[in-house]
C-alpha positions in Angstrom: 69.4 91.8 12.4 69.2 93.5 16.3 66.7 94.2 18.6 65.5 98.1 19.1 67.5 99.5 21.5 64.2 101.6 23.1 60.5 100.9 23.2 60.3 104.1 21.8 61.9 102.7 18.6 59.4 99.5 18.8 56.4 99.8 16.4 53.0 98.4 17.7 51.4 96.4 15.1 47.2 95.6 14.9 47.0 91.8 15.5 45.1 90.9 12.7 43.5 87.5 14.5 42.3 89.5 17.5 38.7 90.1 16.8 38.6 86.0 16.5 40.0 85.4 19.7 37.1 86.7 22.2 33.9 88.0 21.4 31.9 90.2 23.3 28.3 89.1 25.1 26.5 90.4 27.4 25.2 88.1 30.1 23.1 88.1 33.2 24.9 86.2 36.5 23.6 86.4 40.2 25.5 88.7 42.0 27.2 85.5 44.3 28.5 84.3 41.2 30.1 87.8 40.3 31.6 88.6 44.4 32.9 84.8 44.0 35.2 85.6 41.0 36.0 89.0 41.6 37.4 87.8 45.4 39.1 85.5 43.4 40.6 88.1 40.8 41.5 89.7 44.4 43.7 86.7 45.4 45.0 85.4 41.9 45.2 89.2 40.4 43.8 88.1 37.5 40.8 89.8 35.8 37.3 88.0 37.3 36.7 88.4 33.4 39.3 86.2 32.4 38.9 83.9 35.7 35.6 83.3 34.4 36.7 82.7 30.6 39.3 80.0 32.2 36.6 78.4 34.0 34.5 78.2 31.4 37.4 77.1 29.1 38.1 74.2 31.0 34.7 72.9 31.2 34.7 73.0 27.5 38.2 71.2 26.9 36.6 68.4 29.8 33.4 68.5 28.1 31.9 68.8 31.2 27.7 68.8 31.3 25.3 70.3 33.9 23.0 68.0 35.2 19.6 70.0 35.8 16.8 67.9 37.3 13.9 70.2 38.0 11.9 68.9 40.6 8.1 68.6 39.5 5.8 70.9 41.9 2.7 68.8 43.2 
């Protein structure tokens, strides 16, 4: 058993767990939000997309919650 000697001679193959991995949405962010990661996809060069996925990731694995208080208006 060897390796292909090119990539020419390497076949691409359809990873068949793919469409489980991410799932597209559509969400609405303030634009801060949006500058904030993509300066930091400038810095890191990686994606804001998958800066924000990695965020978001590791609130999940901390199980981190938002506190919200709304203030009551008088």
């Amino acid at each position: 058993m060897g390796f292909p000697e090119s990539q020419a001679e390497m076949k691409s193959r359809n990873n068949p767990h793919a469409s489980k991995l991410k799932k597209q949405v559509t969400i609405r962010m303030s634009e801060n939000i949006i500058d904030y990661f993509k300066n930091m996809a400038n810095e890191t060069g990686i994606p804001y997309q998958s800066l924000i996925n990695l965020y978001l990731r590791d609130c999940v694995s901390k199980h981190r919650k938002i506190n919200v208080n709304w203030e009551k208006q008088a």
